[in-house]
C-alpha positions in Angstrom: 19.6 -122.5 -13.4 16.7 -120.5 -14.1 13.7 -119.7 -11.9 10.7 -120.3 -13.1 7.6 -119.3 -11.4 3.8 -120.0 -12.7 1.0 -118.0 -11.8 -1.8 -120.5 -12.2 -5.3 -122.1 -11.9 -6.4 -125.9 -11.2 -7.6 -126.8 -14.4 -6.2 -124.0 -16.8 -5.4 -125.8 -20.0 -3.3 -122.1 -20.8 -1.2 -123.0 -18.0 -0.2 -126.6 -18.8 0.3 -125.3 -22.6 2.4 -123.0 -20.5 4.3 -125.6 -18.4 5.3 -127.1 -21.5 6.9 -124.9 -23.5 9.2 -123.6 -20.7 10.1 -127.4 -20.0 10.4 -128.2 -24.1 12.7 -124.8 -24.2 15.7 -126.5 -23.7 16.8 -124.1 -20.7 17.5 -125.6 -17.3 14.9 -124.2 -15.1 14.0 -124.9 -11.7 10.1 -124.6 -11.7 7.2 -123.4 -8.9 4.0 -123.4 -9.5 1.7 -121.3 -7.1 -2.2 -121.6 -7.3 -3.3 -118.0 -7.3 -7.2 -119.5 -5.7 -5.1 -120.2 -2.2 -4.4 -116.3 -2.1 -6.6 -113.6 -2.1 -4.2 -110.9 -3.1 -3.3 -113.0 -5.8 -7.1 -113.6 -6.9 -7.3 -109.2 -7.0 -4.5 -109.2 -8.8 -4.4 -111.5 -11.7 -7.8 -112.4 -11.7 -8.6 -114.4 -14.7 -5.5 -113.4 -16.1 -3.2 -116.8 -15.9 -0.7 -118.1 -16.5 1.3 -115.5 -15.2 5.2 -117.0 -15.5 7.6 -114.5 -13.5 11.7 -115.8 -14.8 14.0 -114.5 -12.4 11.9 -112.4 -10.0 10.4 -110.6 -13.6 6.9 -111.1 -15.5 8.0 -112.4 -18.5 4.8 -113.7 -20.2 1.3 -113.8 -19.6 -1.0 -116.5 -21.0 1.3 -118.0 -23.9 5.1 -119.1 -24.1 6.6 -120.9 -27.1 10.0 -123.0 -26.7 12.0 -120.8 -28.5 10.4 -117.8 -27.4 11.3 -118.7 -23.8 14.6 -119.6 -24.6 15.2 -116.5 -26.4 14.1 -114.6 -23.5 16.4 -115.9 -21.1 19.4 -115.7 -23.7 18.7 -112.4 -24.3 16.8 -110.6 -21.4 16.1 -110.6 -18.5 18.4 -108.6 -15.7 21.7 -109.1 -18.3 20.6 -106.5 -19.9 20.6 -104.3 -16.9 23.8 -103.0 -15.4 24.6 -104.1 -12.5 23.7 -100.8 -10.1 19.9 -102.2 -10.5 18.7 -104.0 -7.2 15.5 -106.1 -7.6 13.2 -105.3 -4.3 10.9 -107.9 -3.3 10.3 -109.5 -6.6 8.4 -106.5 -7.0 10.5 -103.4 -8.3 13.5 -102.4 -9.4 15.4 -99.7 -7.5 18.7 -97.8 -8.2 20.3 -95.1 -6.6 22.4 -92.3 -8.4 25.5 -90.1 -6.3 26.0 -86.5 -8.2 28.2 -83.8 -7.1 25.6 -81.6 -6.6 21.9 -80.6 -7.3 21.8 -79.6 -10.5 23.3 -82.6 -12.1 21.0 -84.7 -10.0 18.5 -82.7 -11.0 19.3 -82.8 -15.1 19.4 -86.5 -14.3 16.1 -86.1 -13.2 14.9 -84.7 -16.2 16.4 -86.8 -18.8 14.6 -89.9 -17.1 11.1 -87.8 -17.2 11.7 -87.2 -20.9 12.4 -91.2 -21.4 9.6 -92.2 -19.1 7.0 -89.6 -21.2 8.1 -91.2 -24.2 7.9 -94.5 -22.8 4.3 -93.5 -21.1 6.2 -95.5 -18.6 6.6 -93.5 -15.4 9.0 -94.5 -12.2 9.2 -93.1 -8.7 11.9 -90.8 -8.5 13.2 -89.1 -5.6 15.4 -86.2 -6.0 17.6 -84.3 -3.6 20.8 -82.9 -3.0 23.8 -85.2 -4.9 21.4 -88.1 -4.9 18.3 -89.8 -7.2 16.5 -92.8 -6.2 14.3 -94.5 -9.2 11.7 -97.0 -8.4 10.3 -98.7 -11.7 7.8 -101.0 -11.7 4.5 -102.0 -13.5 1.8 -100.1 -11.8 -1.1 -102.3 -13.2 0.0 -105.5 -12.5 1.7 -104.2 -9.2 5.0 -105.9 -10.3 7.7 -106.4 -12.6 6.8 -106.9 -16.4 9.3 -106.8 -19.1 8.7 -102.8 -20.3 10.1 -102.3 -16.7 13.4 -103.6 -17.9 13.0 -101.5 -20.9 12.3 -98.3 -18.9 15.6 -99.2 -16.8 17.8 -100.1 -19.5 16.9 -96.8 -21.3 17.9 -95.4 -18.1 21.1 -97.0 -17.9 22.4 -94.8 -21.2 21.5 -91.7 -19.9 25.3 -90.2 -19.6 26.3 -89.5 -16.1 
């Protein structure tokens, strides 16, 4: 089953639109619905931007969702299209750690993901040292997961090792 989780206001007619389409998709989902005006970390954040819906721990949409869109999404996307060394960290970021044999192959590493994540203009964390990288990628702006993050890390993932 798929989790579904709306970002939403009391009376947003966006969000019920919203509601709607994921329940008319066709996909099992198991739903929550969280009221960002009971949070104020979630009022800075998303402001008047609603509905947020997150599928899987990931922003998938923002504001409209069609059926078909929806269930496209969740046939297609979503983490399945990651490998599996991607860990998902607080429904937050994604994080994956790389073992080399030594620096300069962690290094060139390093450097292929930098020349992804320019022409992206999608930039991760990385942390580099000896035999190992550590990427972080996440969505700066929304301070969470959005969909180019899944991108970025898929691009990532066909970087020869």
């Amino acid at each position: 089953m798929t989790r579904v989780t709306f970002y939403t206001r009391r009376n947003c007619h966006l969000c019920d639109v919203a509601k709607e389409a994921v329940r008319g998709s066709g996909v099992p989902v198991d739903i929550t619905e969280i009221d960002i005006d009971t949070d104020a970390k979630l009022v800075k954040r998303y402001g008047n931007d609603v509905p947020i819906i997150v599928v899987d721990g990931v922003e998938a949409f923002r504001h409209r969702v069609k059926p078909d869109e929806f269930a496209a999404y969740v046939r297609e996307g979503g983490r399945e299209q990651l490998n599996g060394a991607w860990k998902v960290v607080d429904e937050h970021h994604l994080e994956r750690e790389l073992r080399f044999p030594d620096f300069a192959q962690a290094l060139a590493f390093t450097n292929a993901v930098g020349a992804i994540a320019e022409e992206q203009q999608h930039h991760p964390d990385i942390y580099l040292t000896w035999g190992k990288v550590r990427i972080a990628v996440w969505t700066h702006d929304v301070d969470g997961l959005t969909r180019k993050d899944l991108d970025l890390a898929a691009k990532i993932d066909r970087i020869p090792v």
